[in-house]
N, C-alpha and C positions, 0 to 999 in steps of 0.2 A: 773343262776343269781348269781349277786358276793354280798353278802350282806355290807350293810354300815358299819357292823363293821370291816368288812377289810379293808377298808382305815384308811391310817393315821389319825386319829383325835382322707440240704445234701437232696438228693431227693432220694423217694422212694415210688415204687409202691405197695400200699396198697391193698388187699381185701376188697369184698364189699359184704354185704348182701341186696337180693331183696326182699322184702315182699307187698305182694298185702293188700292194708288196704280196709276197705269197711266201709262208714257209713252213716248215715242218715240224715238229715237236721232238723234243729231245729228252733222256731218261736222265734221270738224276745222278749225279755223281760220273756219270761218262762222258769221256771227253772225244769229240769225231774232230776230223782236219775238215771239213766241209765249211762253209759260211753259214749253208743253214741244215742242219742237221737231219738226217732220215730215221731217226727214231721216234719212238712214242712208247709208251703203257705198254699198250697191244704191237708194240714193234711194227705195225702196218698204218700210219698215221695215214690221216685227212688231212689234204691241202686247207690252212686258214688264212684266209683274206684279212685284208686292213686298206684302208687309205691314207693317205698322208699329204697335209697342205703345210706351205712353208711361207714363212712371210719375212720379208726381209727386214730389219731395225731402221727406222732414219737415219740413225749418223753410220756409217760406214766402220768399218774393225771396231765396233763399239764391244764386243766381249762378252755377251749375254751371260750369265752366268744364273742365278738363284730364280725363282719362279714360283710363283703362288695363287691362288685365287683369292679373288678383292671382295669384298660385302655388296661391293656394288655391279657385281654381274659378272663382271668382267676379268683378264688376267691380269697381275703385273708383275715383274721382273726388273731383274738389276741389269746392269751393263757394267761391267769390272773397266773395261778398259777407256771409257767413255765418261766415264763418273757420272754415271744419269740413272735414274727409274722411269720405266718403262712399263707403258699401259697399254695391253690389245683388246680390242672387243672382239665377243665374236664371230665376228663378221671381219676380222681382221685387221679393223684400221688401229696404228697405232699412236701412241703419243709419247711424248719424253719430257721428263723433269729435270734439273739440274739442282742438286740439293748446295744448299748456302757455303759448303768448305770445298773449293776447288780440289780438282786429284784425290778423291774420298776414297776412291776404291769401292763402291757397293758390292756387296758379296752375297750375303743372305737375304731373305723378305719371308714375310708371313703374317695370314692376318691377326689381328689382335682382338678381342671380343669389346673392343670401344668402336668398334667401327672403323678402325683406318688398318692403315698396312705397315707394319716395323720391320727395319732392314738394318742389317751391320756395314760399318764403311770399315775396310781392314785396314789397311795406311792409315786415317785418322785418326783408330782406336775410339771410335764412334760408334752410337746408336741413334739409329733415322728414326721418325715416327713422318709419313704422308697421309693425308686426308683423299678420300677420294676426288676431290676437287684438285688436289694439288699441291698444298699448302706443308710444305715441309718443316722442322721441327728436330734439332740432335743434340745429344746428349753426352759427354766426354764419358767415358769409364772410367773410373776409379783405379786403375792401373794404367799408370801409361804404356804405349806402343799393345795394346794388348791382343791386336790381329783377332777383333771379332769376324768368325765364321758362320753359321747356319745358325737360323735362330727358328721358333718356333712357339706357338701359345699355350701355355702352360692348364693345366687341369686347377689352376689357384684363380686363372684369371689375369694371370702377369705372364712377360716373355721373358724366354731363357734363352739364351745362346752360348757357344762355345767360344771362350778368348783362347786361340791356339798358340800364340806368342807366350803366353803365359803360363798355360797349364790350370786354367782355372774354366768355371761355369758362374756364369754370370745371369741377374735375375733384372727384367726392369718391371716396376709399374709401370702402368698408363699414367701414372702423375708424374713419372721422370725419375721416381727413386732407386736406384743402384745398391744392390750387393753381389759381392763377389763370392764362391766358396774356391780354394785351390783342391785340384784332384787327388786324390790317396798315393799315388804314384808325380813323380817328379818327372818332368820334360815330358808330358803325356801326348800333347798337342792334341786337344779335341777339336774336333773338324764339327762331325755332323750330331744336329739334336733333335730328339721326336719326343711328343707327348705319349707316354704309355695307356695302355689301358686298366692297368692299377694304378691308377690317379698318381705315378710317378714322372718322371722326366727324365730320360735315357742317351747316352750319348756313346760315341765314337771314340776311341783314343789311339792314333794313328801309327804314333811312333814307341807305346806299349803296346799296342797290340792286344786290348782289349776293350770291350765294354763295359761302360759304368753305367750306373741306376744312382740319381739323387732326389732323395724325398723333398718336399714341400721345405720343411726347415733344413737342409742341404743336409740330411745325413748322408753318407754317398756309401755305395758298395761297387767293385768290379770284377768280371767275369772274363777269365782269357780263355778265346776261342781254339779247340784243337790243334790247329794248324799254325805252325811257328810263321812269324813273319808275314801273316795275310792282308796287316796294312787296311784296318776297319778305316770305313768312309763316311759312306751315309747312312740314313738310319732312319725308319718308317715304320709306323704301325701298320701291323697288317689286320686284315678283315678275319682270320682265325684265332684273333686274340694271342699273336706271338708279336715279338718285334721283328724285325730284316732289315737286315744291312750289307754292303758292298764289301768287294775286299778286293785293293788292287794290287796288295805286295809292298811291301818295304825298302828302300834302298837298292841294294843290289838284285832284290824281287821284284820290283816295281813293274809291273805286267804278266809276271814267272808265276804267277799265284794268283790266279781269276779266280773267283769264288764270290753266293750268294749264299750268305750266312742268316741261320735262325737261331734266336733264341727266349725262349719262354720267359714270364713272368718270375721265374723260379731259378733262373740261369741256366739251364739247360741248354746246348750249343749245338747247333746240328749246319754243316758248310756241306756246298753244293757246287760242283767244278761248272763252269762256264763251257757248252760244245764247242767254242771257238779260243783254244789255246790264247795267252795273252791279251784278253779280250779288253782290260781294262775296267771294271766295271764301277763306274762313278755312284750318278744320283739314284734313287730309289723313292718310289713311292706305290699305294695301293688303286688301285686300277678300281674305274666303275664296273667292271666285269668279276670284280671277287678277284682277281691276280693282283700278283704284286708285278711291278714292271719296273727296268732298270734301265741305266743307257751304257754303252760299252764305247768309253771314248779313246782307248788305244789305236795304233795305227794300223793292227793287221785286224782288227773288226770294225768301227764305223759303225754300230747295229743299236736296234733299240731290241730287250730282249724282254721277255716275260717268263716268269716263274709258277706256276699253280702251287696252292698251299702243300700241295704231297709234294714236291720239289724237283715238279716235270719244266724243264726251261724248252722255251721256241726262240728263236732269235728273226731278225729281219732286219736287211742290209737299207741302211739310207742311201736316200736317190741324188743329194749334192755330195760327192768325193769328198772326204777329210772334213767333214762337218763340224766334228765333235760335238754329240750330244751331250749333254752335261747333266742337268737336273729336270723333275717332272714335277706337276700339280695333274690334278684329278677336276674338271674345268667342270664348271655348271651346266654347260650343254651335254655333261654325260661322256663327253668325248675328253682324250688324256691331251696335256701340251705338256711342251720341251723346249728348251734351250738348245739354240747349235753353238757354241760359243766360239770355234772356228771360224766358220760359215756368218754369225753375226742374222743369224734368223731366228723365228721362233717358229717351232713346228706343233700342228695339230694334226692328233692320232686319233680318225674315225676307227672306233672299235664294232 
């Protein structure tokens, strides 16, 4: 996780470590003290396996942060701390970019339906565009300092991301053309953006404390979630035709309010307590298995967790201490990867 106070306002084959994880299934809305919880449905769960391989980044404290999969096979991700984009096949070897504005900050990535991968630089108040060959390409935003955050490809064909500094939702073509809309609520800070599956485009707003929904031509509407203070993050389509999103608390919450929130095409809000008190729970995305799966980057969990669409969470403790997983893609080999942005690795989730 890159915290808000950090915004302005060569290939090579890596080692990998395999570790079998084991944990248990946990009931929706109930919170246990355990790390991995002994509940389930039927309250007598089945141990479920995973693997987990971890690959370390080139540059050292490089800061992994955003993660996606590329048109061309492969994965790639940002490095917040490092100012690079970063490519793993795989088979895990990686590579790294250094985009043309020194200290950019990369934060977001995601592919684009031109064939390349666009990323936010947050410090620059920049939009990246790389080729899978490597050939990088950015674009200023029309609001200065504007602290672009997660971005995502749009149901029009163009990318939308979140300027948090601003309080606005931002649109790029593939030809470099920029608009801005600002959100219905003032000092919202949107963080995290997903493509709905009503051909809308859906975002986070962290320090209101709800979700917004913006049409094609930026009509916007927002939705505040139950629960005061739950500090929406990120934001993924799910496989049941809902939205999901994280919630890691606000201010003096910031941890005190774990939750994995749902909500329908229709606004409809439905939050889901985390089994591990304070869990933290960052990125979010939908799993080849039909789950949605999160990462919990607080200090008293360390865990990648998953949720099923009835809103059963399992949790599973990472094998490097203070990792900090951050964000997930859903990787072409079928198998889920992660960000450690701690740790400065990138982890692949045999499911």
């Amino acid at each position: 996780m890159i915290a808000f106070k950090d915004f302005p306002f060569a290939a090579a084959a890596l080692s990998s470590v395999l570790v079998g994880l084991v944990a248990c299934g946990g009931a929706p809305t109930v919170v246990t003290s355990g790390m991995r919880p002994t509940m389930s449905p039927s309250s007598s769960p089945t141990p479920h396996s995973i693997s987990l391989a971890e690959y370390s980044t080139t540059t050292p404290h490089s800061g992994p942060n955003g993660i996606a999969a590329g048109p061309d096979g492969n994965i790639w991700f940002t490095e917040y701390d490092a100012s690079k984009i970063g490519r793993i096949t795989t088979a895990g070897v990686v590579t790294e970019y250094s985009p043309p504005t020194a200290n950019s900050t990369p934060f977001g990535i995601a592919a684009g339906l031109d064939g390349n991968l666009w990323f936010t630089e947050a410090h620059a108040g920049q939009i990246g565009k790389i080729t899978p060959s490597g050939v990088i390409t950015e674009y200023l935003t029309p609001t200065v300092n504007s602290g672009p955050a997660d971005i995502v490809g749009g149901p029009d064909g163009n990318l939308w991301f979140a300027e948090s500094n601003v309080s606005k939702i931002g649109r790029i073509t593939t030809t470099g053309v920029l608009t801005e809309y600002a959100t219905l609520t003032a000092n919202s800070r949107p963080v995290g953006i997903a493509a709905g599956p009503d051909g809308n485009v859906w975002f986070t707003e962290y320090d209101a404390n709800r979700i917004g929904r913006i049409t094609r031509t930026g009509v916007m509407t927002e939705y505040s979630p139950p629960t005061a203070n739950s500090g929406p993050y990120s934001i993924a389509a799910g496989p049941d035709g809902n939205l999901w999103f994280t919630g890691e608390g606000i201010g003096q919450y910031l941890s005190t309010v774990s939750q994995i929130g749902k909500i329908t095409t229709a606004g409809v809000i439905t939050q889901y307590l985390t089994p591990t008190p304070h869990s933290g729970p960052i990125g979010i995305a939908a799993g080849p298995d039909g789950n949605m799966w999160f990462t919990e980057y607080g200090a008293e969990a360390n865990q990648i967790g998953r949720i099923t669409t009835a809103g059963l969470i399992t949790e599973y403790t990472m094998p490097t201490t203070g990792s900090g997983p951050d964000n997930l893609t859903a990787g072409p080999d079928g198998n889920l990867w992660f960000t450690e942005n701690d740790a400065s690795k990138i982890a692949e989730l045999a499911l």
